[in-house]
Backbone bond lengths (Angstrom), bond angles and torsions (degrees), N, CA, C in turn:
res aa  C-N    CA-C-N  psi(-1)  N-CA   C-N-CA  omega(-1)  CA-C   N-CA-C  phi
1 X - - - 1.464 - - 1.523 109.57 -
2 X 1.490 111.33 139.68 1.675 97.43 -170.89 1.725 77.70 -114.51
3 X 1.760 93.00 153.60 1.273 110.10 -172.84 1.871 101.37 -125.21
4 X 1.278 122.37 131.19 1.433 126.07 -178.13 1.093 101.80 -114.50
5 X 1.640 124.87 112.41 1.481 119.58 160.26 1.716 109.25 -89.74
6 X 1.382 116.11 123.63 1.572 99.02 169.91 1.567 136.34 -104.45
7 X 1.589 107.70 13.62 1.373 100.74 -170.67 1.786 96.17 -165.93
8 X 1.826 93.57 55.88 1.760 96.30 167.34 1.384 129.93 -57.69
9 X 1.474 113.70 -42.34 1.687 106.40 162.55 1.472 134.72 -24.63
10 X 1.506 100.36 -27.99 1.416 111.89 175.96 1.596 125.54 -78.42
11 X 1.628 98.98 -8.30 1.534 106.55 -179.46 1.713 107.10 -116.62
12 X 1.281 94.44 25.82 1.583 99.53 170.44 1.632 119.90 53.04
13 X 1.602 115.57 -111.10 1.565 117.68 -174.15 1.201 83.83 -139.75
14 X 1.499 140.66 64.56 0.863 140.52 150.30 2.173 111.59 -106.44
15 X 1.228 89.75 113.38 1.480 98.71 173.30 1.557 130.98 -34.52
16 X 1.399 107.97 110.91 1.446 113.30 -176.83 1.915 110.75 -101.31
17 X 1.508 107.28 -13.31 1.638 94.34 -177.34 1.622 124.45 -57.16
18 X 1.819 116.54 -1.02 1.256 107.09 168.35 2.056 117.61 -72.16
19 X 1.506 104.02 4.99 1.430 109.70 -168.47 1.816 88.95 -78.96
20 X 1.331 124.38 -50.45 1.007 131.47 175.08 1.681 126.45 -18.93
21 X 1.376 107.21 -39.71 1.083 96.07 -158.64 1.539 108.26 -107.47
22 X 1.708 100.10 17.48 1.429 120.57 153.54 1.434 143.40 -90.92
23 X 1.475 87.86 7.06 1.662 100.96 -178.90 1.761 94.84 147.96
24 X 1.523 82.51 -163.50 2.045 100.12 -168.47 1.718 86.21 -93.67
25 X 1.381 97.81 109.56 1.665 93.47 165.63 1.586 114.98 -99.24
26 X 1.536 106.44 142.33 1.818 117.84 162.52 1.464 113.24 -99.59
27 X 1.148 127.44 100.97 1.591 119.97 174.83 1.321 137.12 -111.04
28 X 1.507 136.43 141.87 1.509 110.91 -146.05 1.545 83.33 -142.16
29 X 1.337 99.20 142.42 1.841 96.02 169.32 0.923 127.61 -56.92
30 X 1.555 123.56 -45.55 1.459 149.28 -157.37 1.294 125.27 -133.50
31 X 1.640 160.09 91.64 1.016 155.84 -167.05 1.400 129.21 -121.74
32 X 1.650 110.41 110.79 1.566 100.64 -167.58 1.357 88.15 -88.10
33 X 1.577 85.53 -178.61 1.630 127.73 -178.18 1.773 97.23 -39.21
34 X 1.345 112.36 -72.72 1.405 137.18 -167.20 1.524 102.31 -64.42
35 X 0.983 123.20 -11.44 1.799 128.23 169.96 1.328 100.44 -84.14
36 X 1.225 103.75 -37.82 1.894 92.84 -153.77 1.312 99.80 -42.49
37 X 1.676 105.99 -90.56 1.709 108.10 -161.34 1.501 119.88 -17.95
38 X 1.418 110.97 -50.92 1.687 104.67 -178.75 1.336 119.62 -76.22
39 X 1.231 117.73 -17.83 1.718 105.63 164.44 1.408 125.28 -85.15
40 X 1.357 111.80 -16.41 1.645 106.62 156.64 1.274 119.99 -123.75
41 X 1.133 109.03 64.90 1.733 120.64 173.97 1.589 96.61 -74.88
42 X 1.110 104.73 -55.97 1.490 106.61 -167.10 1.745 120.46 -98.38
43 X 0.919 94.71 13.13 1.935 118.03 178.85 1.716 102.10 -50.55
44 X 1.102 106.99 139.55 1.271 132.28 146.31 1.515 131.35 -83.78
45 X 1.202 100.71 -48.55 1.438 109.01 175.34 1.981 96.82 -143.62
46 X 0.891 61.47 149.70 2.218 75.37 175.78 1.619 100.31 -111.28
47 X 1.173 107.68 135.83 2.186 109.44 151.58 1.579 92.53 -128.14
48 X 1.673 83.60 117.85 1.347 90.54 153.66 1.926 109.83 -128.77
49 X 1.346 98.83 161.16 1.916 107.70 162.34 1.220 126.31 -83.78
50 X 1.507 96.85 -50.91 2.096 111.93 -175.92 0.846 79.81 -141.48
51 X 1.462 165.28 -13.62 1.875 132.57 -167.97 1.487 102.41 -68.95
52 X 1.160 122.96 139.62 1.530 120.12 -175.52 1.613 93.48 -104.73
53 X 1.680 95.31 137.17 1.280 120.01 178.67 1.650 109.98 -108.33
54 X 1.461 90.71 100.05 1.602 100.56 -170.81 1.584 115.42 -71.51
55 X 1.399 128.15 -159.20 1.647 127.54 176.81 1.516 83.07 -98.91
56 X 1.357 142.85 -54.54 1.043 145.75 161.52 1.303 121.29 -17.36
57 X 1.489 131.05 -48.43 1.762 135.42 -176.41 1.322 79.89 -71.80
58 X 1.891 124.24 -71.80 1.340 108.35 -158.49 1.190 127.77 -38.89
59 X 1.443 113.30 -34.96 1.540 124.39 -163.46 1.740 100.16 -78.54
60 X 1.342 124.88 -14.36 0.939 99.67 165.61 1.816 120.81 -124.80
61 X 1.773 92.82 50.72 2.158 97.72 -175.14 1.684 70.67 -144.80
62 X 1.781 118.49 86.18 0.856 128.35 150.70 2.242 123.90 -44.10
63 X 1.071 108.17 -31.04 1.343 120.83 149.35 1.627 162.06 -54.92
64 X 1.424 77.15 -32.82 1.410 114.42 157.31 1.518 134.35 -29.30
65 X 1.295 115.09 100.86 1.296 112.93 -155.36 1.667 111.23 -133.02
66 X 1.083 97.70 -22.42 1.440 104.05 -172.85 1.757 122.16 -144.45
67 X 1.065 138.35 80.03 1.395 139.54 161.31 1.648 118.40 -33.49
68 X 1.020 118.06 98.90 1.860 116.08 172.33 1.956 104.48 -94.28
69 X 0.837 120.89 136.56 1.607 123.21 176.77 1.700 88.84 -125.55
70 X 1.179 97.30 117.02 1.786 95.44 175.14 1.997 87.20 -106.25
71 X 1.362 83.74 101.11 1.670 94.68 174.55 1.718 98.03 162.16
72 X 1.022 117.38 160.37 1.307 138.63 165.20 1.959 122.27 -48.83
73 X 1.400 86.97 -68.61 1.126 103.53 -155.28 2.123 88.36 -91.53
74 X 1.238 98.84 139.79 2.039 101.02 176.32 1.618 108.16 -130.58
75 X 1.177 111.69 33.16 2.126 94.48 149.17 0.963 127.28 -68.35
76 X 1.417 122.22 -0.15 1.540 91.76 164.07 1.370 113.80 -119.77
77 X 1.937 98.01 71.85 1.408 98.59 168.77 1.501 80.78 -148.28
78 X 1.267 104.60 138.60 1.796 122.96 153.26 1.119 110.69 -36.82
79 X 1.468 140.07 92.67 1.215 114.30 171.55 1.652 126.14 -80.60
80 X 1.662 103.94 -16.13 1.387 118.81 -170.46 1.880 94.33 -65.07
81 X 1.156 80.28 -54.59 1.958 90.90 -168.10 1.407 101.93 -61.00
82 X 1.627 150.61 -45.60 0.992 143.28 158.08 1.501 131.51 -25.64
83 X 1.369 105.78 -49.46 1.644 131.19 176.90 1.627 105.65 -72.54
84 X 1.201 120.41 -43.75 1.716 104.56 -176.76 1.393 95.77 -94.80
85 X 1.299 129.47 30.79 1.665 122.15 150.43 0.641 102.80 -106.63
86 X 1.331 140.83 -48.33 1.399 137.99 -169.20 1.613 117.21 119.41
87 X 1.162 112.94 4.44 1.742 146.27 -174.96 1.424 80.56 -72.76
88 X 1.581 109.77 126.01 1.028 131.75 164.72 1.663 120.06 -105.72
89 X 1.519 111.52 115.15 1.930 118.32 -165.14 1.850 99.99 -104.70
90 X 1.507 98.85 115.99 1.394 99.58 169.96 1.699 97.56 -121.22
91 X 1.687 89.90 159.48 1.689 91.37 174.99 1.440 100.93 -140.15
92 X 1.508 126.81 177.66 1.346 125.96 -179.62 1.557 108.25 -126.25
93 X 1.339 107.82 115.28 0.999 136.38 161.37 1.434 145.76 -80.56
94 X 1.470 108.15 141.66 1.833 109.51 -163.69 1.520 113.29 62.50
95 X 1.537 127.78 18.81 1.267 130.35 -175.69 2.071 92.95 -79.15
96 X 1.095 109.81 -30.80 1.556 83.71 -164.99 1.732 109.84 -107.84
97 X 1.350 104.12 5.73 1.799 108.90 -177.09 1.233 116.27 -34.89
98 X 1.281 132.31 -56.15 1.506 136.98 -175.75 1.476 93.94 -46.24
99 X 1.368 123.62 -91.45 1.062 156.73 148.23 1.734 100.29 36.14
100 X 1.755 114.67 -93.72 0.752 150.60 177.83 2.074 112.23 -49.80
101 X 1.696 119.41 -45.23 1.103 138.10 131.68 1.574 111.79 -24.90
102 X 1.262 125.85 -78.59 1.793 133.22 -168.25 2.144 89.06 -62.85
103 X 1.459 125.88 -41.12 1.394 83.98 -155.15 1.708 105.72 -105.27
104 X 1.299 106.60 13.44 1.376 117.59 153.61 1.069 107.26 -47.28
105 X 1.161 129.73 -47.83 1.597 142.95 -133.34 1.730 108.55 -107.98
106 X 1.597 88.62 -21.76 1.780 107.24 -169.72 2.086 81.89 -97.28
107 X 0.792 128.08 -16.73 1.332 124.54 -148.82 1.750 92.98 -102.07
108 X 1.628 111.78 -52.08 1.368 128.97 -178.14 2.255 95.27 -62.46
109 X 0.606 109.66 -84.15 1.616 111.88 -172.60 1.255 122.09 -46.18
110 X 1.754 111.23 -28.32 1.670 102.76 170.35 1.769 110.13 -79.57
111 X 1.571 102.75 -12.50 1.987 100.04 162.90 1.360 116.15 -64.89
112 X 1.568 94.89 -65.59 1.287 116.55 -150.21 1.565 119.69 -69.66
113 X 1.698 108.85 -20.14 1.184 109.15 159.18 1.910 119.04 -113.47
114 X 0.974 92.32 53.01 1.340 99.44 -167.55 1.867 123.31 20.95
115 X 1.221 116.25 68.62 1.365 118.41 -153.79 1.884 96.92 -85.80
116 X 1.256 123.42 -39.02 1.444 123.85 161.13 1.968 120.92 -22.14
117 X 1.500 90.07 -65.46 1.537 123.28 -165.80 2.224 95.59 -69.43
118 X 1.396 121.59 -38.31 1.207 78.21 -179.90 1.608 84.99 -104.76
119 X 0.966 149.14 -40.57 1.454 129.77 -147.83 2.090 99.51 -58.42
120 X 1.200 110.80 -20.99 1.705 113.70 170.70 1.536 108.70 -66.82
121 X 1.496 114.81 -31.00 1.325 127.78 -174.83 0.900 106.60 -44.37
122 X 1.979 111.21 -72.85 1.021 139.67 177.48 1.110 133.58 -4.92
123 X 1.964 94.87 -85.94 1.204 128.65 161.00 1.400 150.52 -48.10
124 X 1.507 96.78 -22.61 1.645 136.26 -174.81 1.991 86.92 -89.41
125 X 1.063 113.39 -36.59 1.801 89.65 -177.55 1.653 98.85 124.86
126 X 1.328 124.69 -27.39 1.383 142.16 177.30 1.539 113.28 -26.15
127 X 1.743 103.95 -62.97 1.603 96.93 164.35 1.283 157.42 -118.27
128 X 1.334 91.50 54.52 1.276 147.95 166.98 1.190 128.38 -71.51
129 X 1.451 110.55 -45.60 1.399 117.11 171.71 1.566 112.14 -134.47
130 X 1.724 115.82 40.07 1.296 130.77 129.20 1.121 120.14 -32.24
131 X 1.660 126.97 131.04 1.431 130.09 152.26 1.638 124.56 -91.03
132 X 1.996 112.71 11.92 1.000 106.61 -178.87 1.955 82.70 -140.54
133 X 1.445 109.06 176.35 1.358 129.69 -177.58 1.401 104.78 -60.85
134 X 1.594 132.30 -48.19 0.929 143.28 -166.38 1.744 124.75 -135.14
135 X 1.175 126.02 161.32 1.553 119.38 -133.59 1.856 76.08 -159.20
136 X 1.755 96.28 112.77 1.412 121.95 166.46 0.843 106.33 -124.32
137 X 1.766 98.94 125.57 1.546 115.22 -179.13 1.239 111.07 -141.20
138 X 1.754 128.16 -94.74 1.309 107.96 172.80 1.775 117.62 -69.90
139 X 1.527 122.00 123.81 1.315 132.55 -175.70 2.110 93.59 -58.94
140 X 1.362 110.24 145.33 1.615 140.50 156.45 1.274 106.99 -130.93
141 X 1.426 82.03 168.33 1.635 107.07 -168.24 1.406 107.42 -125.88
142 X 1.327 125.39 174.26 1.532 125.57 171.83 1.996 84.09 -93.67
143 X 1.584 77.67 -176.95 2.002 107.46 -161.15 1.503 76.62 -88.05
144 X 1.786 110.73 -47.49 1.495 109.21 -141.77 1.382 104.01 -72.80
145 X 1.274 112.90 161.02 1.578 141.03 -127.35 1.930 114.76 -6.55
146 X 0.867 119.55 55.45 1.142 137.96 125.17 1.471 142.00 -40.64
147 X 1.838 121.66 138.54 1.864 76.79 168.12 1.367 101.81 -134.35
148 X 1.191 99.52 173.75 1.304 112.55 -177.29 2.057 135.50 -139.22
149 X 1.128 70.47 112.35 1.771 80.58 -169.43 1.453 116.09 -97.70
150 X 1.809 99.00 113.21 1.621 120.71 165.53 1.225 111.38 -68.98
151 X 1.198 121.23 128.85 1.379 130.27 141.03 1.551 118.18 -87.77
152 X 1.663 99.64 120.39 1.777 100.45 -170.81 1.949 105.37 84.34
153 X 1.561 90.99 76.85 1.394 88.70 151.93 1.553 138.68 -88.94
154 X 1.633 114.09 54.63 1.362 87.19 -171.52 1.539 93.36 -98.77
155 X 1.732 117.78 -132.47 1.216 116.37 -161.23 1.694 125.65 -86.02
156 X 1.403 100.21 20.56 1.136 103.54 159.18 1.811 126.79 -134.24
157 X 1.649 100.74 15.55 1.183 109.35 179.41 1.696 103.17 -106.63
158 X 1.686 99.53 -24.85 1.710 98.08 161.56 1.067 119.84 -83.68
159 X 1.730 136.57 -0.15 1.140 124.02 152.34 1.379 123.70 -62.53
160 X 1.740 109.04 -46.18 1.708 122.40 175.61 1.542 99.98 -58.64
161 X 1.497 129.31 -28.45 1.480 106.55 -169.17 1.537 101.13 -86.63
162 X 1.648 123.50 -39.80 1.451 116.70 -172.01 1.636 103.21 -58.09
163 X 1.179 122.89 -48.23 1.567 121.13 -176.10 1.903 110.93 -67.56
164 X 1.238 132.66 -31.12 0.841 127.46 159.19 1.632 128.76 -77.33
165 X 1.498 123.67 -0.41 1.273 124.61 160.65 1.398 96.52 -91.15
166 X 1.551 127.08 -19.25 1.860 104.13 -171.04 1.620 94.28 -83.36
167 X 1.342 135.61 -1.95 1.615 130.61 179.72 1.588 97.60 -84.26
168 X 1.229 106.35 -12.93 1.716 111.58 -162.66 1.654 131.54 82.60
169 X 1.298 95.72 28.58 1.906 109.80 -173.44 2.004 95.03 -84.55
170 X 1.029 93.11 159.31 1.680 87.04 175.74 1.611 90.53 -108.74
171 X 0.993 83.30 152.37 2.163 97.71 -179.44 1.538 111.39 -115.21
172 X 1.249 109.80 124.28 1.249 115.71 167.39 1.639 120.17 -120.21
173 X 1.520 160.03 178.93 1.328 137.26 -154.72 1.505 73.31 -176.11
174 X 1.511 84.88 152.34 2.093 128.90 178.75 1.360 101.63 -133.65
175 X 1.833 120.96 98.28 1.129 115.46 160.45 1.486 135.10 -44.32
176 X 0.973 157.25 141.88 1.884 141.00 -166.74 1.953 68.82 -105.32
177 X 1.252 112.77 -56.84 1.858 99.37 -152.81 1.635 103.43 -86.21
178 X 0.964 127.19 15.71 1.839 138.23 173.23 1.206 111.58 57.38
179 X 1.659 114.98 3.45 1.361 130.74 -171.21 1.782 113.21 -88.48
180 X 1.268 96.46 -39.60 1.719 111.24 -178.28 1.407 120.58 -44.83
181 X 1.248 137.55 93.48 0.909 128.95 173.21 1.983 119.79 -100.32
182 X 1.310 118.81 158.91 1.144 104.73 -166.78 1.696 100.25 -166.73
183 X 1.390 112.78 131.87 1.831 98.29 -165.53 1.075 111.01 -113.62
184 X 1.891 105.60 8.23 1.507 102.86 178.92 1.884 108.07 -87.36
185 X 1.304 104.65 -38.97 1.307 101.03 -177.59 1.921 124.43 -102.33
186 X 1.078 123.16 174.12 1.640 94.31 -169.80 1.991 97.82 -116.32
187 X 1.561 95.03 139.93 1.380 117.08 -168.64 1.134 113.95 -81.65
188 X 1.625 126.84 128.80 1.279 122.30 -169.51 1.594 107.20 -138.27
189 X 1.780 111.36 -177.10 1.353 83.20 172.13 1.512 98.55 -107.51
190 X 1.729 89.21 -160.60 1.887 99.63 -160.34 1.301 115.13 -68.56
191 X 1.513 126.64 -23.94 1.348 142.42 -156.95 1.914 95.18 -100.53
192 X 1.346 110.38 -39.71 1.578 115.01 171.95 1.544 108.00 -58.48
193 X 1.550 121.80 -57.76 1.375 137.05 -168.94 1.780 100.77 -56.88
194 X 1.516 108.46 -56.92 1.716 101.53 -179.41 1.603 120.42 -73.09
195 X 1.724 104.44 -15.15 1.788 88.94 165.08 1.341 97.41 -83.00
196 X 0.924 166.08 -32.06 1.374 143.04 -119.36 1.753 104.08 -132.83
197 X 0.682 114.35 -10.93 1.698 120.40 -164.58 1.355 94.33 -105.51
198 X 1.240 116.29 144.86 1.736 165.25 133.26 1.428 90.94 -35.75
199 X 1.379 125.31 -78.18 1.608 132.26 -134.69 1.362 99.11 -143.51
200 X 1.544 109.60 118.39 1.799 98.82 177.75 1.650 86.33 -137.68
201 X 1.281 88.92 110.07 1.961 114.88 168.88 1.609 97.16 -71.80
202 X 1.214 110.38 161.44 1.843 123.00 167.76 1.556 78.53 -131.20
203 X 1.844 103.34 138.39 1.316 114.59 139.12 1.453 128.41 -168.80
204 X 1.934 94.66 68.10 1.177 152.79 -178.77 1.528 128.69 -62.95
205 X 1.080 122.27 114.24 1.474 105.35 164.24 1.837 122.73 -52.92
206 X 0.946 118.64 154.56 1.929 114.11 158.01 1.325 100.30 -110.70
207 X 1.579 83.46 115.11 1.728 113.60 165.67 1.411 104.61 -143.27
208 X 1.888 100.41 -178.66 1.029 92.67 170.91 1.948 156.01 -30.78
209 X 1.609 76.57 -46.76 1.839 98.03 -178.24 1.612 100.70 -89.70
210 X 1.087 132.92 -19.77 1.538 117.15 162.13 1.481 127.06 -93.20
211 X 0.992 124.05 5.22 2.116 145.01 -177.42 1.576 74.09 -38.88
212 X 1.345 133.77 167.45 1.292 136.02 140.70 1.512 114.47 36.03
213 X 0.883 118.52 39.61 1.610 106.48 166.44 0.986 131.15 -72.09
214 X 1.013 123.79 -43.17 2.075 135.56 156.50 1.044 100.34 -78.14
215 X 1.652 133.18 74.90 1.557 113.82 161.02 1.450 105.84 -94.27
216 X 1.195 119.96 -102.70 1.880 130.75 -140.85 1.772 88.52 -106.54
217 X 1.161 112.64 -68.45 1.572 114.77 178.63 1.679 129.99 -58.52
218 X 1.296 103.85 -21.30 1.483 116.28 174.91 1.479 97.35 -93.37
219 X 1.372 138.42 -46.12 1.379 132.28 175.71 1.495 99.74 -47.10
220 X 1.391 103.63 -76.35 1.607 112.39 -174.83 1.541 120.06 -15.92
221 X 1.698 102.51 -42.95 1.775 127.32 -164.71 1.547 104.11 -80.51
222 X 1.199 103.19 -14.63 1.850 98.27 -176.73 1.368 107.37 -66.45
223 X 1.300 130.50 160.12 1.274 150.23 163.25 1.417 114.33 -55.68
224 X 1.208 128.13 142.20 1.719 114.39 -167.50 2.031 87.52 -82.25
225 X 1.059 107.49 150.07 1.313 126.91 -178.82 1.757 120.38 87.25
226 X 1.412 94.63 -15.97 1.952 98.58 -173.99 1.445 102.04 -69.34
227 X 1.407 77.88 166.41 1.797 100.82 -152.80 1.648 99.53 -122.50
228 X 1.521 109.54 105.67 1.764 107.64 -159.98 1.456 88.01 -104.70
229 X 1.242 126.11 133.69 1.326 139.98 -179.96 1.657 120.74 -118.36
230 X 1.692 108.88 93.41 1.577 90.50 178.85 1.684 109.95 -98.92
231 X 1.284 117.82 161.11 1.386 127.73 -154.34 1.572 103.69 -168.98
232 X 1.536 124.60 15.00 1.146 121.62 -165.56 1.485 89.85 -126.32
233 X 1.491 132.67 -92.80 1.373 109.11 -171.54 1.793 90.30 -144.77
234 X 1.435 128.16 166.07 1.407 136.85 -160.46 1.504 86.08 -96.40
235 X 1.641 102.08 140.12 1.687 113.96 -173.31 1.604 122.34 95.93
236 X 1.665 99.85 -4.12 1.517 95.11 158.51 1.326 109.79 -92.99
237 X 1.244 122.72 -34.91 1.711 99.95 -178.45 2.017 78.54 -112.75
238 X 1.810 79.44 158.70 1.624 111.70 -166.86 1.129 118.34 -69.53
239 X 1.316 132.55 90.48 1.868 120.98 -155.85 1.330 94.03 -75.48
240 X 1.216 150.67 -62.11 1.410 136.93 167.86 1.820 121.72 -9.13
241 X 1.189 86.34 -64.77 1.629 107.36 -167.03 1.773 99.63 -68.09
242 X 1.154 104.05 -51.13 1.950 104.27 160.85 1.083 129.15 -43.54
243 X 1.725 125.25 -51.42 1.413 137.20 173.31 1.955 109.95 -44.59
244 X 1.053 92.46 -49.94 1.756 92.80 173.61 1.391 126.56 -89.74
245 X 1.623 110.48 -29.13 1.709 102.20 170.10 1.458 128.81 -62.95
246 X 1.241 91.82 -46.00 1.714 117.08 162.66 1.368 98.92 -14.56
247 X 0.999 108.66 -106.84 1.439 118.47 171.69 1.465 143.50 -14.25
248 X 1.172 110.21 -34.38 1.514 119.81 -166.33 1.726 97.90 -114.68
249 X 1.671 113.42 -16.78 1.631 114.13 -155.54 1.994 88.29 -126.98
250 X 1.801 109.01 117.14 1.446 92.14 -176.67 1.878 102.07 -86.37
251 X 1.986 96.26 85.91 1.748 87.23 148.48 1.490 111.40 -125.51
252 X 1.563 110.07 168.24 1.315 112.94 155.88 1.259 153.89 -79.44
253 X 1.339 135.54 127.84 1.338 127.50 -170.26 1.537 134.09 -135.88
254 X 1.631 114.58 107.84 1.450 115.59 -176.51 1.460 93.46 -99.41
255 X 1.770 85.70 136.86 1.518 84.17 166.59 2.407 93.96 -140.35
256 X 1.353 101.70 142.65 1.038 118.98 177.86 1.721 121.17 -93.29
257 X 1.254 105.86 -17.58 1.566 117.18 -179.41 1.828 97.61 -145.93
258 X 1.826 88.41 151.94 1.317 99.00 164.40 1.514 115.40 -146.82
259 X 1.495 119.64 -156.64 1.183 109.33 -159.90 1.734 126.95 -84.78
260 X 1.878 76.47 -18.66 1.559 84.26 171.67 1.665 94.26 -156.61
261 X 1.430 101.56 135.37 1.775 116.58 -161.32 1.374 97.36 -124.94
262 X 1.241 135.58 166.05 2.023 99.56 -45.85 1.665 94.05 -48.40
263 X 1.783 87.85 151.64 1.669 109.22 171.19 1.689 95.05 -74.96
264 X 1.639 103.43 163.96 1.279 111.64 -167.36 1.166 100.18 -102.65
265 X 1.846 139.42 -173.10 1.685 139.33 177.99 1.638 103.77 -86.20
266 X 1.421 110.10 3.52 1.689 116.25 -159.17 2.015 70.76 -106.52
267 X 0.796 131.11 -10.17 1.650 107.07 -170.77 1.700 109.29 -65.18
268 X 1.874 93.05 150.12 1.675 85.83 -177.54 1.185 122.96 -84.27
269 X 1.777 105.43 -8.43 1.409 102.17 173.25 1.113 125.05 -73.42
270 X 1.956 112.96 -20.74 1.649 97.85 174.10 2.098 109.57 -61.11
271 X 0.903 134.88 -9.54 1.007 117.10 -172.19 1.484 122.58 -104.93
272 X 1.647 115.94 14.59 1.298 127.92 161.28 1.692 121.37 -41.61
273 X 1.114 99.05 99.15 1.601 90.49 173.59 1.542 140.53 -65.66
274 X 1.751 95.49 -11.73 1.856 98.03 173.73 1.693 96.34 -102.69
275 X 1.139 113.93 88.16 1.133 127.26 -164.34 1.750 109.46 -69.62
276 X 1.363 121.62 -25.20 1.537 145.57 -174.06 1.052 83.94 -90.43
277 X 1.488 151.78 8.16 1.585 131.68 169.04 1.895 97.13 -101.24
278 X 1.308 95.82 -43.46 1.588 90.27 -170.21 1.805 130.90 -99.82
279 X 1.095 126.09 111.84 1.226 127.80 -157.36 1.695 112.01 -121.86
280 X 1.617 100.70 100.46 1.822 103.88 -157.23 2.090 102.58 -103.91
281 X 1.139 111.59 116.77 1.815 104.39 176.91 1.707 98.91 -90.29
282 X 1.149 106.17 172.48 1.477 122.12 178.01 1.402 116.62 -84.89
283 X 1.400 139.92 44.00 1.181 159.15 168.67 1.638 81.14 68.13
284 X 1.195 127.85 108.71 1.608 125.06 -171.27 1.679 96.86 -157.52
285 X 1.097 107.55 -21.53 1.386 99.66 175.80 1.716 126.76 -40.24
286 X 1.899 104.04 -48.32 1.361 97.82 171.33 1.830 103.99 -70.67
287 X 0.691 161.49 -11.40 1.684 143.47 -145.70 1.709 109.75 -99.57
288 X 1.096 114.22 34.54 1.944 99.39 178.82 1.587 81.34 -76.30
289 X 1.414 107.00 141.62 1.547 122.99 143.24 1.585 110.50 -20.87
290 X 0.955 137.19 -49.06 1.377 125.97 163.61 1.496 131.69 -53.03
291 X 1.250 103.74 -54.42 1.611 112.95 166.08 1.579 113.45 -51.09
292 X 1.273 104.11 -54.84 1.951 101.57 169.55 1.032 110.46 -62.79
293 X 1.015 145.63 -39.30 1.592 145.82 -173.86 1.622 103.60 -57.57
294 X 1.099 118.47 -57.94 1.567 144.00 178.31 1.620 98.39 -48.61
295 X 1.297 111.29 -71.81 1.558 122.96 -166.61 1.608 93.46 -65.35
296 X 0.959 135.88 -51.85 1.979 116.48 177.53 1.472 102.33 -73.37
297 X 0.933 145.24 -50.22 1.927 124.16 165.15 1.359 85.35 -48.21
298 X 1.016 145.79 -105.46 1.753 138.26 -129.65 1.082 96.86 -42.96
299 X 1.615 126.16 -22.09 1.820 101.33 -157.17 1.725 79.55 -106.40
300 X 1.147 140.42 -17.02 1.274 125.81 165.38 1.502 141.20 -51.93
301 X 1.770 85.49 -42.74 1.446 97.58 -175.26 1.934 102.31 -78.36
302 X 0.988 127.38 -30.67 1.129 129.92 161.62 1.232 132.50 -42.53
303 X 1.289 114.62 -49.18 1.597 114.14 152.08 1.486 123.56 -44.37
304 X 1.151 107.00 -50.91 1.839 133.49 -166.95 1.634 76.03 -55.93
305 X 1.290 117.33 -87.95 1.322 148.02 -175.25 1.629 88.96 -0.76
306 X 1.204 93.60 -93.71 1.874 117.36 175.12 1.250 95.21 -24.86
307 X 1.452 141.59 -76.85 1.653 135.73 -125.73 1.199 100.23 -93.18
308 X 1.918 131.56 -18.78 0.913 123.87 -177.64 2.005 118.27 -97.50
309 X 1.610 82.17 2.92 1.870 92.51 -159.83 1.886 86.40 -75.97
């Protein structure tokens, strides 16, 4: 069985020689568009993360039998064109929940208590030449009774709400699909959730009904000091419309994904001037060593899965 990985960089230093002992593997760090077709002409199975597997690649990996997406989320695979070949697409799921849960949380506290502003203090020499033990500057708050409104309760926005009711925040949730129901926390709508909330996490699909959902009027609606956290996918809240509110409106904002990754030197957010409001990671939320560990077994056993079905 030949096995094509196309985009290992994405699994960091997490060990792939258990792929080995599933066949003759080819594996490549990096794979453009214009690579694809020739690296899985002769594929058995493909893993990809983000390389999009068009009807086009299929049409030309006459062999082709099996799609692996070591990731959650799979648009960028044809699914129509997959199905009238007979190409079977599995993906692994709930591999990064913990994960994604902890850096919400790493993302919410380096805002909310301004953790930038003193550890620079620190370091800068600042308390050093204190005349008291301790050095108040930017004011925080506790979580507890606070509230906090998810957008996207599924299984990783009820992780952020169970861990944020054990701090003592009250949780309230904005279905994106109006379908979500949930009887632990109480359901509101989107325009209720951004006046009223402390803390509004995203952890949302991007689709149609979420494109821009936090743009100019939902920013506007935040509470002066709230701390809007996206962590779901880049293009639900309005990076345009952010680059300028930011500024003029004192809230906070982590965001872990954007609309297009890596962001470019033309982005408008690099040019935010309250720079202590906005705090952006490199879509890293899924990657603890655990989550990769998880996501190559999931994409392993899936093969197995397949070859033995």
């Amino acid at each position: 069985m030949r096995i094509v990985l196309l985009d290992t960089l994405t699994f960091g230093d997490t060990s792939l020689v258990p792929f080995e002992s599933l066949g003759e593997v080819s594996a490549y760090a990096t794979t453009t568009a214009e690579q694809t077709v020739v690296r899985v002409r002769d594929a058995d199975v493909i893993v990809t993360n983000k390389v999009v597997i068009s009807d086009a690649v299929m049409e030309a990996s006459p062999n082709l039998k099996l799609i692996c997406v070591a990731a959650t989320g799979m648009n960028n695979i044809d699914h129509d064109a997959a199905a009238r070949r007979g190409i079977i697409v599995k993906n692994v799921a709930g591999y990064s929940t913990d994960a994604v849960v902890q850096h919400t949380f790493s993302m919410l506290f380096y805002l909310m208590e301004h953790s930038h502003y003193y550890d620079d203090y620190v370091k800068s020499g600042g308390w050093e030449k204190a005349e008291v033990f301790t050095h108040i500057g930017p004011s925080f708050h506790e979580l507890r009774g606070k509230t906090w409104g998810i957008i996207g309760l599924g299984e990783i926005g009820r992780g952020v709400a169970r861990v944020a009711t054990a701090f003592g925040a009250k949780v309230i949730y904005y279905s994106t699909s109006g379908k979500n129901e949930n009887s632990e926390f109480e359901k509101t709508t989107l325009s209720r959730l951004i006046e009223n909330s402390d803390i509004v996490s995203v952890h949302a699909p991007l689709n149609a009904s979420t494109e821009n959902l936090i743009s100019h009027s939902e920013l506007l609606q935040l509470k002066d000091g709230a701390v809007l956290l996206n962590l779901g996918r880049g293009g639900i809240v309005d990076e345009d419309a952010l680059s300028v509110i930011i500024d003029v409106k004192p809230i906070y904002v982590g965001l872990d994904v954007l609309v297009r990754e890596p962001m470019k030197t033309s982005h408008p957010l690099l040019g935010v001037k309250h720079t202590e409001r906005l705090y952006i990671t490199p879509h890293i939320a899924w990657t603890s060593v655990e989550a990769r560990e998880r996501l190559i077994a999931g994409t392993i056993e899936n093969i197995k899965t397949f070859v033995t079905a």
